[in-house]
GUDOLO-882069 format. One record per residue (C-alpha): x, y, z; residue in one letter. Coordinates in steps of 0.001 Angstrom, whole numbers, padded with zeros to 6 digits, always signed. Layout:
N
XYZA...
//
This chain:
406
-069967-043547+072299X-067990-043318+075428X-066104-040167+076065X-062431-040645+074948X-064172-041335+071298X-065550-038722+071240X-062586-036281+071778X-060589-038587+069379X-063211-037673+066812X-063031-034177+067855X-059388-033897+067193X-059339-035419+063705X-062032-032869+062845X-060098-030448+064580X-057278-031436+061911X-059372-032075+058899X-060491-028497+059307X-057427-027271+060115X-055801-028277+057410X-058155-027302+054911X-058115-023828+056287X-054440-023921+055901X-054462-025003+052086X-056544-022369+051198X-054606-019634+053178X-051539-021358+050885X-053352-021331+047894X-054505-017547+048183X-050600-016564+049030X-049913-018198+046089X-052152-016789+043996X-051504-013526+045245X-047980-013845+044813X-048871-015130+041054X-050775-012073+040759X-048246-009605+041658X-045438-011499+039185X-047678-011473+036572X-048328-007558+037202X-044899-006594+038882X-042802-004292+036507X-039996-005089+038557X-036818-006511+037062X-036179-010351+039132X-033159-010245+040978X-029704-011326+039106X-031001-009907+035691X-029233-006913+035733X-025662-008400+036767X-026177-010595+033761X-027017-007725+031491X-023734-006000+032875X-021975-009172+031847X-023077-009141+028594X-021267-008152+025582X-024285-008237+023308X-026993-005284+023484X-029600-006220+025603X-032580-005042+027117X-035130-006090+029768X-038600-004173+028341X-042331-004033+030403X-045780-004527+028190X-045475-000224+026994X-041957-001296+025370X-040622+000734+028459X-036594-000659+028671X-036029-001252+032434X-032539-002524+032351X-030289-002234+029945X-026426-004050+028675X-023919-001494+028403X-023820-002391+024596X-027332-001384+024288X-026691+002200+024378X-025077+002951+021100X-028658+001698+019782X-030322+004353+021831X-031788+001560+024385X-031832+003549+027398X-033414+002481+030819X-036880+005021+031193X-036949+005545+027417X-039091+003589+025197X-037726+001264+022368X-036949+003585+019427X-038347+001738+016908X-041686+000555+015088X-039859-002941+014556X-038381-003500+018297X-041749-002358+019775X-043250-005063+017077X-041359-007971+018586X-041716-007038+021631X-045463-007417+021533X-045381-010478+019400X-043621-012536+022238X-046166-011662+025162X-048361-013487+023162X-045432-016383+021921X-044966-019413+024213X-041414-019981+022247X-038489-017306+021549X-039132-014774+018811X-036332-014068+016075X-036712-011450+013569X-033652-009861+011347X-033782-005967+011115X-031267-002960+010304X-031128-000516+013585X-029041+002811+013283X-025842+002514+015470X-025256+005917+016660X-026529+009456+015724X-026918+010433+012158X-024962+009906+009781X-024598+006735+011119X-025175+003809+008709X-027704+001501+009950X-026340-001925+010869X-027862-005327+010536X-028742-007055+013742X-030786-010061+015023X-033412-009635+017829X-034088-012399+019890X-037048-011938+021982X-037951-014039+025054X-040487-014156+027647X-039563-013200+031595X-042835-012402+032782X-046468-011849+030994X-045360-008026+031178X-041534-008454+030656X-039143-009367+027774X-036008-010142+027656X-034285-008279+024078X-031044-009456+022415X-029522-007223+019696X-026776-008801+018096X-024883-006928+014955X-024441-008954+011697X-023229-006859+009836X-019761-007665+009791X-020862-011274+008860X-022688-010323+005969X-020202-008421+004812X-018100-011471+004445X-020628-013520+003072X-021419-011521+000456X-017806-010793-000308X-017082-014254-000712X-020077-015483-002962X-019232-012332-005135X-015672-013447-005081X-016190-016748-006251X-018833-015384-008835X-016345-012668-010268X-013190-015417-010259X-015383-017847-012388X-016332-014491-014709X-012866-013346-015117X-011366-016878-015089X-013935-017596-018160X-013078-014868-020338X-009449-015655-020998X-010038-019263-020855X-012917-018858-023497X-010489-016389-025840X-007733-019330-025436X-010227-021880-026693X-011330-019778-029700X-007912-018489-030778X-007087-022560-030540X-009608-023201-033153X-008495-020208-035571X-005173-021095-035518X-006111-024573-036440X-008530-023195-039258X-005832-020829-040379X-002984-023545-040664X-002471-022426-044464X-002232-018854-043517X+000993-018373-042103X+000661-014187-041103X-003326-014899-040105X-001437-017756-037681X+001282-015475-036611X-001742-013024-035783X-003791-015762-033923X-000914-017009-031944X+000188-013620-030850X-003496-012679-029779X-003216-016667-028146X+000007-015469-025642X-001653-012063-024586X-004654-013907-023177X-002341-016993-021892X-000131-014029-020212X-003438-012460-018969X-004802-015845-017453X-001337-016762-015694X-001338-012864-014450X-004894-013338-012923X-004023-016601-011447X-001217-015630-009965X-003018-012594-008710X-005534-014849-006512X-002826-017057-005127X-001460-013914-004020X-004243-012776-002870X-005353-016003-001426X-001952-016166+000579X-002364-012720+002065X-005893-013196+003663X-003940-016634+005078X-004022-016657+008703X-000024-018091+008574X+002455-015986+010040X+004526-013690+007778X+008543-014059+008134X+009815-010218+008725X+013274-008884+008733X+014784-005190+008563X+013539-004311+004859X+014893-001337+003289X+012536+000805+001551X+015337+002181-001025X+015471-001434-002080X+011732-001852-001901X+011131+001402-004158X+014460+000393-006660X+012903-002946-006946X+009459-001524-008064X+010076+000984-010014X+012719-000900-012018X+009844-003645-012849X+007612-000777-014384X+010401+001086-016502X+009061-000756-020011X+004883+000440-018803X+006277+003703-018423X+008165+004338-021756X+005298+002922-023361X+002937+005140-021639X+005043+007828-022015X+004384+008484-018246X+007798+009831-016462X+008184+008405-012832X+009945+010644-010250X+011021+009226-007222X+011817+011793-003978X+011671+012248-000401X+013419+010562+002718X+015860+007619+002309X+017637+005426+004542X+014057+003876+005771X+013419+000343+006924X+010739-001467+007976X+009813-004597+009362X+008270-007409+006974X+008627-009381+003783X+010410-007461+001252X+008872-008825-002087X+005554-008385-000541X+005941-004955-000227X+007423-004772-003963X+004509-006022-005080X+002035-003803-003330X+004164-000575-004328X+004427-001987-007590X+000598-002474-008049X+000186+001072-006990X+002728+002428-009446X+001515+000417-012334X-002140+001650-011627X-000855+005621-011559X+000841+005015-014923X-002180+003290-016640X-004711+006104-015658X-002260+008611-016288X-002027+010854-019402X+000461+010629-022199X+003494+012966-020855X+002021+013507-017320X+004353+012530-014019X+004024+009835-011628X+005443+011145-008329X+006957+008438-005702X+007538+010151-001964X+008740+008582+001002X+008957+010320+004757X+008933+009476+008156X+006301+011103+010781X+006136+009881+014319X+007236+006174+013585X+005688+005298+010860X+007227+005463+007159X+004516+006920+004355X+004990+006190+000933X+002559+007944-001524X+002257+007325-005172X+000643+010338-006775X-000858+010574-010398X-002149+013263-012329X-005190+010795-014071X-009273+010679-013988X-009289+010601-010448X-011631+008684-008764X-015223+009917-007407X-016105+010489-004056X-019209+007418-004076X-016293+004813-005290X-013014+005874-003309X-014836+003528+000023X-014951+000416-002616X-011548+000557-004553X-009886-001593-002479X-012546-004772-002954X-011699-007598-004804X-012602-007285-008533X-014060-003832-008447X-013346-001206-011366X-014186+002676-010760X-013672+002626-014250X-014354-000824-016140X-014253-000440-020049X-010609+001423-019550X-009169-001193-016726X-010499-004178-019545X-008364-001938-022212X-005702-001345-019778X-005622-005190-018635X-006922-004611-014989X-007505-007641-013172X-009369-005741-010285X-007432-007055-007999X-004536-004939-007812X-005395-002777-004399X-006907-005281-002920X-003620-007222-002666X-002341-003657-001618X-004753-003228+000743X-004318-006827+002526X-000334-006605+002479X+000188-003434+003722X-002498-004921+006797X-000036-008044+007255X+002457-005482+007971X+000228-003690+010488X-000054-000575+008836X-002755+000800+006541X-003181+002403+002794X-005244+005739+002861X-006643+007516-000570X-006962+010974-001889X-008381+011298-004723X-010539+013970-007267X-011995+013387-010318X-010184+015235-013409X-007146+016088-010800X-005689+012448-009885X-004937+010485-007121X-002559+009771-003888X-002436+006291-002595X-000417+006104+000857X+001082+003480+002512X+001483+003874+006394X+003641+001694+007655X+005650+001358+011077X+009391+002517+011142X+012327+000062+012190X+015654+000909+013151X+018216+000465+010265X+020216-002655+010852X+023836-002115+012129X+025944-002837+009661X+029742-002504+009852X+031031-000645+005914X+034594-001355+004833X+036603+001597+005327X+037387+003158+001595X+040995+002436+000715X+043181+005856+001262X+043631+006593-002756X+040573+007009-002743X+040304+010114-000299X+042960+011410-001377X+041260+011548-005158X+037784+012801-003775X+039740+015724-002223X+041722+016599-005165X+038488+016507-007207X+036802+018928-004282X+039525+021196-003930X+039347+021126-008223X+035670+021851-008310X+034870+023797-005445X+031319+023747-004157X+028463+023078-006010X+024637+023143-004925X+022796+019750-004986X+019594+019117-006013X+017860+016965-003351X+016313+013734-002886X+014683+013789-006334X+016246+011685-008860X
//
């Protein structure tokens, strides 16, 4: 082997080796670079700008359920960077997906601020970043829940209130039809037949209304006066009130307007005045107010009934709910009455507040915001007249006045 093969043969050995020593100098960076992800603790680069970004609560958490970096929404659930997760079930998830090769998803309730604060109902979606980090998503359900559950129990209460009249209709049907050569057992029957028809249209109607208020459509508004509003209302509830023996005082501030629908508004004052009068005492006083404070018109409806305790006041205003459910049946509650209150006086962008006791009665108030009256030229009163008012002035002298109240 002459000498030119031979250095040819020493260069491809040369290379060979060369190569081979570089491939395992590769390999070992590699490894040790595998070796220090696997045991880093530090966050990758780009996580924590997304975390900013985020309006979920998240958290990035090492193998001791450490939290490393944290979404700004994450703090309200005490998920602090340096502190550990605060709970037995976050700290459980968080070891279950070290050992997961897919995303973990587990429901749980976590307390949203400091006591007293009710614990909400959040999802935790747990992922893998690194054999010692994971990536935590907190997102609140609570809200969503809270619907659901609202409407299956609205559909199951409709179809248990819908049945009950619908049932007595068919019954009283077949008496009347058994009783055919009874005329005053008919007359009975049929009379006992149009309360329940009047008490099915009333709770349809109810859940139409109802049904349109929750409607995302927009409400036409113009300059509403709340003397008219109030007139209107309390004029429909003059026959419940003579019956009930319940007198209904009307005072306070007039001259107010408002911006909305007016027969809306009838309706949810007249809901609240027809409640006061059925759960007030025979000869007790139903009190009507209006005022202005800072822009917004209040008008409260005051009674001096049962009253309603503390544990209930946060649930009157749900569809189909009774703080007291053997006297709204005798009364002919629907349940639905404050709800529609509730839901119109939020179309108008204002809000319904309670005060109530039990044994000392209730305030419902109506907040809603103040317009400017609408300018509206009067006709000048003809000159006779004057001249008469005057006479009658100058005849009686002065007199004190009594007020607002009627």
């Amino acid at each position: 082997m002459d000498t030119t093969q031979l250095a040819l043969l020493a260069l491809l050995a040369g290379v060979v080796i060369g190569g081979s020593i570089s491939a395992v100098v590769v390999a070992s960076l590699r490894a040790r670079d595998r070796a220090r992800a696997e045991t880093s603790l530090q966050v990758p680069d780009g996580v924590r700008e997304v975390l900013h970004g985020m309006d979920d609560a998240a958290v990035v958490v090492d193998a001791s359920a450490t939290v490393l970096a944290a979404s700004a929404a994450a703090a309200p659930f005490d998920l602090v960077e340096g502190r550990t997760l605060p709970t037995d079930d976050l700290r459980a998830v968080s070891r279950k997906v070290r050992t997961s090769e897919t995303a973990v998803t587990e429901t749980m309730r976590l307390r949203r601020g400091a006591p007293p604060a009710e614990p909400r109902l959040v999802t935790v979606r747990a992922s893998r970043i690194s054999p010692r980090l994971s990536l935590l998503v907190l997102r609140d359900i609570t809200e969503r829940e809270r619907v659901e559950e609202m409407r299956r129990d609205f559909v199951a209460n409709t179809s248990h209130e819908l049945k009950t009249p619908v049932g007595a209709v068919s019954l009283l049907a077949e008496a009347i039809e058994s009783a055919a050569d009874d005329p005053p057992q008919v007359r009975i029957f049929a009379a006992r037949l149009t309360a329940e028809a009047t008490r099915l249209a009333l709770l349809t109607q109810r859940i139409m209304n109802l049904s349109r208020l929750q409607a995302s459509d927009e409400m036409t508004q113009h300059d509403v006066s709340i003397d008219e509003v109030l007139a209107s209302a309390l004029d429909a509830h003059v026959i419940q009130a003579d019956s009930a023996g319940v007198e209904v005082v009307r005072g306070g501030t007039r001259g107010l307007y408002v911006r909305g629908d007016a027969q809306v508004l009838i309706d949810a004052v007249g809901n609240l005045i027809a409640n006061a009068i059925a759960y007030s005492p025979r000869g007790s006083t139903v009190g009507v107010g209006v005022k202005a404070t800072d822009g917004v018109v209040e008008i409260a409806v005051t009674d001096r009934g049962i009253g309603i305790p503390e544990g209930e006041q946060d649930r009157v205003f749900e569809r189909f709910y009774r703080a007291d459910p053997a006297r709204a049946r005798r009364t002919g509650g629907s349940g639905l009455g404050l709800s529609i209150v509730k839901h119109a006086v939020q179309r108008h962008g204002g809000e319904v507040k309670l005060w109530s006791r039990p044994g000392r009665g209730s305030t419902f108030t109506i907040r809603l915001p103040q317009s400017t009256a609408p300018t509206v030229e009067q006709p000048a009163p003809p000159r006779r007249g004057r001249r008469r008012k005057r006479a009658a002035a100058a005849v009686a002298g002065p007199h004190p006045t009594n007020g607002d109240t009627e």
